[in-house]
C-alpha positions, 0 to 999 in steps of 0.5 A: 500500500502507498500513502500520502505524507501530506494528508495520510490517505492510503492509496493503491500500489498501482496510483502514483499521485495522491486524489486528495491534494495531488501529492506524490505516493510513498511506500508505508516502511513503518506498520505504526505510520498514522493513515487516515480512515475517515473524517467526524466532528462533535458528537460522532467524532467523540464517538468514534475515537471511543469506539476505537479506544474501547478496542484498544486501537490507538487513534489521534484526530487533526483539524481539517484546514479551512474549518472553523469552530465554535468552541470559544462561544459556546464550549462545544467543539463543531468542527470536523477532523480527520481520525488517524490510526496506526497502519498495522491496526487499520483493518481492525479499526475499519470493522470498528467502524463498519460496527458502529455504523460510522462507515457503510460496508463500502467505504461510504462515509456516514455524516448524517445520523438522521434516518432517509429512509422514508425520502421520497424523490417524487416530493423534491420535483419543482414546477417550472414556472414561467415569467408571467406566473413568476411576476404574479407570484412576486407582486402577491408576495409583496402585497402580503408582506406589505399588509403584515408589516402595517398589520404589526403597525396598526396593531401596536398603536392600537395597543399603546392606545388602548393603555394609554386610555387606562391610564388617563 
């Protein structure tokens, strides 16, 4: 197996530049050398590395670039990062993984734990709407807005009125 210096991906012998970041492959010399697996933030980042310490797998998480976090504002950790193990304890930690639900059996990372399974693709067809309906459509929306917002106007100084009069 080869794999990459620069952001740990394995790759097969036969690749010659990593997909990632277009880097050059190397050969792994070293069964203890760090490989990627897969990447997670907060809660299913925290419970991967648990499912992976539980089976005695060691495993480290780096940020990913360009990401930012929320941790100084509210405490809690959102950004992703990418898990790491060592090479020798790769296949191990995969079936981990495949385990927890955190990887699909074909290497299909799992980001969503909500569950699709009643998704229809029928409901996600939009109508084309031509320009006449668009602009008629448009016009009816502003009027609507138009009257909330005088609606919330009247309403408020009608109220104000009304205490005002209790108090006079």
């Amino acid at each position: 197996m080869k794999y990459c210096k620069k952001c740990k991906h394995l790759h097969n012998d036969s690749e010659e530049l990593c997909t990632a970041c277009k880097k050059p492959l190397y050969e792994i010399t070293d069964e203890n050398t760090p490989v990627y697996i897969m990447s997670a933030g907060g809660f299913e980042l925290q419970r991967i590395k648990t499912a992976l310490e539980d089976s005695k797998i060691p495993c480290d998480s780096i940020p990913q670039k360009y990401t930012t976090s929320a941790k100084a504002v509210t405490g809690y950790d959102s950004s992703y990062q990418d898990i790491m193990v060592p090479y020798a304890a790769y296949e191990k930690a995969y079936d981990v993984l495949i385990g927890i639900g955190a990887i699909k059996d074909g290497n299909e990372e799992i980001i969503d734990d909500t569950d699709n399974s009643e998704y229809n693709a029928e409901m996600e067809e939009f109508e084309q709407m031509d320009s006449k309906k668009r602009l008629i459509v448009r016009i009816v929306s502003a009027i609507f807005l138009i009257m909330i917002f005088a609606f919330v106007i009247y309403g408020t100084d009608f109220i104000t009125g009304f205490i005002k009069g209790l108090f006079s």
